[in-house]
C-alpha positions in Angstrom: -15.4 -4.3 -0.2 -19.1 -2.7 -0.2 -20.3 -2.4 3.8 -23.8 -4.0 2.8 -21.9 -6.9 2.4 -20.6 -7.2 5.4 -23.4 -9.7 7.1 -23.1 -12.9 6.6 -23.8 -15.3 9.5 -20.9 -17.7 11.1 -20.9 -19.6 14.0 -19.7 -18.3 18.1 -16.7 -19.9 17.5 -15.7 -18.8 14.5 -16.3 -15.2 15.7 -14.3 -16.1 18.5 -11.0 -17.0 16.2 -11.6 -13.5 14.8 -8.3 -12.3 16.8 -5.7 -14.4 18.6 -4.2 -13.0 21.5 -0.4 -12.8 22.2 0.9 -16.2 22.2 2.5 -18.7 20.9 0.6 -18.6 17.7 1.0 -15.0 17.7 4.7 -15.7 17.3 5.1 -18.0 15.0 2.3 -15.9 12.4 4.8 -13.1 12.9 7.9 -15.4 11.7 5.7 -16.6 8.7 5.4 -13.0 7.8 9.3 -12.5 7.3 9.7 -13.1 3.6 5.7 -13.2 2.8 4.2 -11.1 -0.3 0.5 -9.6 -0.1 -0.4 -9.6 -3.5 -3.9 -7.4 -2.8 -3.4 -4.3 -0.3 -5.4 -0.8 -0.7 -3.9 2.6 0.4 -3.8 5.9 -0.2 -4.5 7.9 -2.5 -8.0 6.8 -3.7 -11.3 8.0 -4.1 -12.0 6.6 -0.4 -10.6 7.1 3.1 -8.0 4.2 3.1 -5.6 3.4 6.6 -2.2 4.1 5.2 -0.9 5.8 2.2 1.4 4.0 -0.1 4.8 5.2 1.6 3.2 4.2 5.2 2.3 1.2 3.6 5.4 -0.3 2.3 7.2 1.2 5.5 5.1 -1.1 7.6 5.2 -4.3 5.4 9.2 -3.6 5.2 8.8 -3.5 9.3 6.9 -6.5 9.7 9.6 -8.4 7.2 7.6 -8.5 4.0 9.4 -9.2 0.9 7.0 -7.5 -1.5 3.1 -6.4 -1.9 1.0 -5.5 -5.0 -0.9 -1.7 -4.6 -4.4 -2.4 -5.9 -7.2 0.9 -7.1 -10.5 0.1 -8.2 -9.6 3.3 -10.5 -6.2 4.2 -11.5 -3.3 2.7 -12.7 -0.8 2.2 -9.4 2.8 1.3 -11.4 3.9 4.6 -10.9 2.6 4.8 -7.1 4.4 1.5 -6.8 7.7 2.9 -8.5 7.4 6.0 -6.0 7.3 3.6 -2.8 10.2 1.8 -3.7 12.1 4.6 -3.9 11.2 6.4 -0.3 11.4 2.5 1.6 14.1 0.8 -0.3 14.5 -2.9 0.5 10.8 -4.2 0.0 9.4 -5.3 -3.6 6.7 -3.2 -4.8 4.6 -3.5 -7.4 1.2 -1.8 -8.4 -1.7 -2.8 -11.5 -4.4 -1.7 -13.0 -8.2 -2.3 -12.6 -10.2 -2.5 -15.9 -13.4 -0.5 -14.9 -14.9 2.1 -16.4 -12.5 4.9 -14.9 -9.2 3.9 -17.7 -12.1 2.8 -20.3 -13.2 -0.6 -19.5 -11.1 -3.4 -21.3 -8.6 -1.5 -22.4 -6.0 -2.8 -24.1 -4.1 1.1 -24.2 -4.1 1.7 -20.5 -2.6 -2.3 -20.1 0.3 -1.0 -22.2 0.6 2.0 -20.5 0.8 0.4 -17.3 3.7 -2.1 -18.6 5.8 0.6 -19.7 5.5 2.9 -17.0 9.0 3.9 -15.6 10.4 1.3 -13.0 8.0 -1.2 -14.9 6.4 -1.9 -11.7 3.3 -2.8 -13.2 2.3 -6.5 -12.7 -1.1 -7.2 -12.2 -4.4 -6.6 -14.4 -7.9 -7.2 -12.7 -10.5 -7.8 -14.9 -13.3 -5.2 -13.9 -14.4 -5.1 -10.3 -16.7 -2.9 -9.2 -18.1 -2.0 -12.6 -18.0 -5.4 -13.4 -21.4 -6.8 -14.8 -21.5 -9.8 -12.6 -21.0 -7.0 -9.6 -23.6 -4.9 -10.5 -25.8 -7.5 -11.0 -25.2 -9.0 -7.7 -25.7 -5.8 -6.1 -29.0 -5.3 -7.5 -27.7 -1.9 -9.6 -29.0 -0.1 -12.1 -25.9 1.7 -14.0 -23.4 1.2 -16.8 -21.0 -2.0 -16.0 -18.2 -4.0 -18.3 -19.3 -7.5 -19.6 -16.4 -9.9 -19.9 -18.1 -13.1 -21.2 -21.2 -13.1 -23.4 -22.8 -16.5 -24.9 -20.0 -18.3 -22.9 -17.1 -16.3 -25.0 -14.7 -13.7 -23.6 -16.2 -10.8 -25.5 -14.1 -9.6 -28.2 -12.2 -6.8 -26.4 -10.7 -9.1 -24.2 -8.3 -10.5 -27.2 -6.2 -7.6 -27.4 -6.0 -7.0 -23.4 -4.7 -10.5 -23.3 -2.4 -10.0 -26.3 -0.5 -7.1 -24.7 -0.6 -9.1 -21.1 0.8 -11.8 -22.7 3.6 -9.6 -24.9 4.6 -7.9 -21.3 4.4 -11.1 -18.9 1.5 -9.6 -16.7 -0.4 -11.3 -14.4 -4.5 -11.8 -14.5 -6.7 -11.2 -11.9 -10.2 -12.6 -12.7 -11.3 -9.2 -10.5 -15.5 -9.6 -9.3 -16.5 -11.9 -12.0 -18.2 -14.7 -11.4 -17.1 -18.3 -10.8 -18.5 -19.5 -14.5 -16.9 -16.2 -16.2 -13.6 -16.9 -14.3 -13.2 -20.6 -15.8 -14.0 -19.3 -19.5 -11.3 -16.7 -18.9 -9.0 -18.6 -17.3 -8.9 -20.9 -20.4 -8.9 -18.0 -22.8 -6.2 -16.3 -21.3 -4.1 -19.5 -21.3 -4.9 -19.9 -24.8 -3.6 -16.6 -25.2 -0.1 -16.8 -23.7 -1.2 -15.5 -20.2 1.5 -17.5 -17.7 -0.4 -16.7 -14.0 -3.7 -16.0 -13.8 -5.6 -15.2 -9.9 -8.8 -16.2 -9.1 -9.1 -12.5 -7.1 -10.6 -13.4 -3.6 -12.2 -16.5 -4.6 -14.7 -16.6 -2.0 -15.8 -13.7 -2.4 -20.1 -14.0 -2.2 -20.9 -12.9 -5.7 -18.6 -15.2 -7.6 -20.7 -18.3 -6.4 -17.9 -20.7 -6.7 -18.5 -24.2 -5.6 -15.5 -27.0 -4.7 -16.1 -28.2 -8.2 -15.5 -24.7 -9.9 -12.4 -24.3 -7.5 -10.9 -27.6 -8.3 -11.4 -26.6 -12.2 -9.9 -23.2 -11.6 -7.3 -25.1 -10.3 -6.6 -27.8 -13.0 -6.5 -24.8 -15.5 -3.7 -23.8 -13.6 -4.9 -20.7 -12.0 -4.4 -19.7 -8.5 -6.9 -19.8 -5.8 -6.6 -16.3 -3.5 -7.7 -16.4 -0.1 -8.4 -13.1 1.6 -8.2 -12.0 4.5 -10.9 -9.7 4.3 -13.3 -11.9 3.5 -13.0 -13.5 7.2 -12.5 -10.3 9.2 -14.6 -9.2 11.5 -14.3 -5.6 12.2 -15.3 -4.6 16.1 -18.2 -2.3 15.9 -18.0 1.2 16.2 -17.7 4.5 14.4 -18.9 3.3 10.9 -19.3 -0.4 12.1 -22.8 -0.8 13.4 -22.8 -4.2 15.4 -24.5 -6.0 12.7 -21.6 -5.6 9.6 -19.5 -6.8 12.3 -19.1 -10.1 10.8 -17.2 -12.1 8.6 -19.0 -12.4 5.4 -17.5 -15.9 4.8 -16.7 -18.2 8.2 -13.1 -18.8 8.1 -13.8 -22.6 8.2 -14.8 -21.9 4.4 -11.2 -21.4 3.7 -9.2 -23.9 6.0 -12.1 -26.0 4.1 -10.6 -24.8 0.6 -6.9 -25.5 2.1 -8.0 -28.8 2.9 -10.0 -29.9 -0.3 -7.7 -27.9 -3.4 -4.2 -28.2 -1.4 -1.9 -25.2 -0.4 0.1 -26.1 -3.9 -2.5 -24.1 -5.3 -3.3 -21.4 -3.2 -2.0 -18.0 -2.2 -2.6 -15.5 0.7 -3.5 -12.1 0.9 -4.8 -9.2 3.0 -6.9 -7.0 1.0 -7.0 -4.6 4.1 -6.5 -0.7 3.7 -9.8 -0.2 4.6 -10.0 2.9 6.8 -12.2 1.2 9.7 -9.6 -1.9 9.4 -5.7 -2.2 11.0 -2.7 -1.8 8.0 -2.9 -4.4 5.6 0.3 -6.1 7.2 -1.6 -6.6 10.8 -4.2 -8.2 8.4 -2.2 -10.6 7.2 -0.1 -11.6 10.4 -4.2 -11.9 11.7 -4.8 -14.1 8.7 -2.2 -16.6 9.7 -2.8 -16.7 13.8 -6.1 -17.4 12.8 -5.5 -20.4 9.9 -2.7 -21.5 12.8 -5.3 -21.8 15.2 -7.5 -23.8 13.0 -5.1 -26.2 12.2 -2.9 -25.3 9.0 0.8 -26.2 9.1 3.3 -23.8 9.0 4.7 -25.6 6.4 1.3 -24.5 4.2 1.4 -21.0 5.4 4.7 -20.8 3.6 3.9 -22.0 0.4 0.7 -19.6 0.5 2.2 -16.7 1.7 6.0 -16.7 0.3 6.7 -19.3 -2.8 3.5 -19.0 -4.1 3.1 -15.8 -4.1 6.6 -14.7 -5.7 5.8 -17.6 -8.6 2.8 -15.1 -9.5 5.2 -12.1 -9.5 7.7 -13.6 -11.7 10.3 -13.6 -8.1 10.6 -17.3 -8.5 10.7 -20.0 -11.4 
């Protein structure tokens, strides 16, 4: 995520859950990562400094006891990176997708197929456009070239043969940065089309504007809600972290809220770390679940979040 969005305000005691010591908790987040699946973790290579590179990656989800994870670039196809991972730290699921920004052409429905029929057909996931997305550079007040997905309420035309090939192939939609409004008419679009999971990507992520109302919708259309653990972090200040980024952009009562209001049945977990000023993306997640532990979500939930659900997106499950 952009630094300059890094800011928003929460409550002492939220800031306070930020990390939970050793501990009981601790524990018992570490167990609930055995068997877990981060379907949204960055590494290296990439156009930015990340923490890890993909083989450090999967070595350290395979060492914390994580079944699988999903490689995500803003700007190149990951399949093969995924493929590559598997094969130097055997035992752990890999997968890998491809974002549809500007770098592999926008919405294009070449580069989808490309990515299905990579060898080792490790390619899962699409994302809609993220950083080039229209509703991204928009919201960060941009002046450059982006990738509209809906115009006059429609998915614009492009999008019909993206979702024909994702549909052909069994891959799985991620809505990417677009808003909460784009995201229901592409949700229903891409059901219409065949598409079997769709994920809202980090739904509370500030510029998608999404309200208990969308989310419930989102959630009747059958998509899945993705919480992030990113979007409750807060980084210590330091190098790179000036004291004021170092806050969550969302308080993590927004998403024990979320838990509460759509129901786990609908939700899955994820890290989204990789970020070079931020611990491994599997130290992310174990943080993710002390935290949601500490706030009051049952074991029971974390589970259905951060193993079943997950593996029903990847196909891992019925």
């Amino acid at each position: 995520m952009s630094a300059f969005l890094q800011h928003f305000p929460t409550a002492v005691g939220l800031l306070a859950l930020a990390w939970v010591g050793a501990g009981a908790a601790d524990r018992t987040a570490s167990d609930l990562l055995r068997g877990a699946i981060d379907l949204h973790c960055h590494s290296a290579p990439d156009v930015v400094a990340r923490s890890v590179n993909d083989v450090q990656l999967a070595a350290s989800a395979r060492a914390a006891g994580l079944r699988g994870l999903v490689i995500k670039n803003h700007y190149t196809s990951t399949a093969g990176r995924a493929q590559l991972a598997m094969l130097a730290v055997p035992g752990i699921e890999i997968f890998g997708g491809i974002a549809l920004n500007r770098a592999v052409g926008g919405l294009n429905a070449e580069a989808v197929l490309r990515l299905a029929e990579t060898d080792g057909h490790r390619g899962r996931v699409v994302w809609l456009p993220t950083f080039d997305a229209e509703n991204a550079v928009r919201a960060a007040g941009e002046n450059r070239p982006s990738v509209a997905v809906v115009a006059n309420g429609q998915p614009v035309p492009e999008l019909a043969g993206v979702f024909a090939v994702m549909a052909r192939h069994n891959l799985v939609l991620a809505t990417g940065h677009s808003s909460a409004a784009e995201s229901l008419v592409l949700i229903a679009a891409a059901r219409a089309a065949g598409i079997k999971q769709i994920v809202v990507t980090h739904t509370l992520f500030p510029s998608l504007r999404a309200s208990d109302a969308d989310l419930r919708a989102m959630a009747k259309l059958g998509a899945w809600i993705e919480l992030a653990w990113l979007m409750h972090y807060a980084p210590a200040p330091g190098p790179g972290v000036p004291a004021a980024l170092a806050r969550p952009q969302v308080p993590l009562a927004r998403a024990v809220e979320v838990i509460r209001t759509i129901g786990a049945r609908h939700i899955v977990l994820s890290s989204d770390f990789g970020q070079a000023a931020n611990p491994p993306p599997p130290e992310g997640l174990r943080s993710f679940v002390a935290n949601l532990l500490a706030a009051g979500i049952t074991p029971a939930e974390i589970d259905l979040m951060l193993r079943r659900n997950p593996a029903r997106v990847l196909g891992l499950l019925p």
